[in-house]
C-alpha positions in Angstrom: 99.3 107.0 87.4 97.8 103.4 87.6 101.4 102.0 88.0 101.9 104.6 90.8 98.7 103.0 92.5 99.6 99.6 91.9 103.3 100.0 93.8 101.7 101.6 96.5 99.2 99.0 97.2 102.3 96.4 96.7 104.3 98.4 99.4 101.3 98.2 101.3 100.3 94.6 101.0 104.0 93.9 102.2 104.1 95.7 105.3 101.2 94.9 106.9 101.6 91.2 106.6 100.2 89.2 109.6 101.7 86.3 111.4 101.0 83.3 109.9 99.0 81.0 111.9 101.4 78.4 114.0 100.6 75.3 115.2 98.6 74.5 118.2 100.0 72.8 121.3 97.2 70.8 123.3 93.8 72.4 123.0 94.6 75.9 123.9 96.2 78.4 122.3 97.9 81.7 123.5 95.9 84.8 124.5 95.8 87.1 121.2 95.0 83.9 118.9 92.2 81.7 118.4 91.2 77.7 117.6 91.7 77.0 113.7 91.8 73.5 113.1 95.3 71.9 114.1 96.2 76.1 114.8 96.0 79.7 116.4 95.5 82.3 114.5 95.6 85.9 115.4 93.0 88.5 115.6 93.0 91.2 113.7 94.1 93.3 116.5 96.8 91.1 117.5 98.4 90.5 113.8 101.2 92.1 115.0 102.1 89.9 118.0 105.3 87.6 117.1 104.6 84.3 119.3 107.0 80.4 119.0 105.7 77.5 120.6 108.1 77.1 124.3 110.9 75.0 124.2 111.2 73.6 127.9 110.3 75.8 130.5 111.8 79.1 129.4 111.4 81.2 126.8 114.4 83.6 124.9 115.5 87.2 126.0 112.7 89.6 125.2 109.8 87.2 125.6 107.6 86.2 127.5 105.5 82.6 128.7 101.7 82.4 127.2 101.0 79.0 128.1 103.2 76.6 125.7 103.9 79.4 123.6 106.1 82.6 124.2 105.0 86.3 123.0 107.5 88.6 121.6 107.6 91.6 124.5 105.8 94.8 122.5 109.2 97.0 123.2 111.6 94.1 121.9 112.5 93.1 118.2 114.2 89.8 118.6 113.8 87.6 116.6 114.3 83.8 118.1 114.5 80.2 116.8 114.7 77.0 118.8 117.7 75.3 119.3 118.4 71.6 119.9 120.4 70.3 122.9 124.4 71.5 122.2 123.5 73.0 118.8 125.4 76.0 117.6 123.7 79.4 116.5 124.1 80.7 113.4 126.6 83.9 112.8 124.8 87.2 114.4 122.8 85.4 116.7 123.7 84.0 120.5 122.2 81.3 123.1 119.0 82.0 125.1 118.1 78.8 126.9 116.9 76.6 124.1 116.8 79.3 121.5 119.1 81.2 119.0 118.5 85.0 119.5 119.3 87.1 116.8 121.6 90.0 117.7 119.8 93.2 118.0 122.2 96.4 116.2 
């Protein structure tokens, strides 16, 4: 039984892991986060929020500008990475702007 309680605060732990803080562009930081140090954190009630800082002006399908950051749309599940000038995506993933945007399927 105490094995049984200790997986099932494992599995737990695991999916409710936050976004780690990211760094901190300028002095502000996107709505949802707040001022740690050289970083934005999330609140609690925004742990779930996937935001990247912005790469030029625009920011990859299914997100959206927050100042210098973009915020992952609530109904989208893209993941996105930046991309530098004439790099190539990796397999599965395709261009957006100045990002690699992983397939969705």
């Amino acid at each position: 039984m105490h094995k049984l309680t200790l997986l099932a605060f494992l599995l737990l732990s695991v999916t409710t892991l936050a976004q780690t803080p990211i760094p901190r562009v300028g002095d502000s930081c996107p709505t949802g986060t707040y001022r740690s140090g050289d970083y934005c954190e999330p609140f609690k009630s925004s742990e779930d929020q996937v935001i990247i800082q912005r790469s030029g002006n625009d920011c990859p399908t299914g997100f959206y500008k927050s100042g210098n950051y973009c915020k992952r749309l609530a109904n989208s599940g893209r993941e996105a990475l930046p991309r530098e000038d004439g790099g190539k995506c990796p397999t599965g993933w395709y261009k957006s702007g100045q990002y690699c945007v992983k397939q969705e399927g």
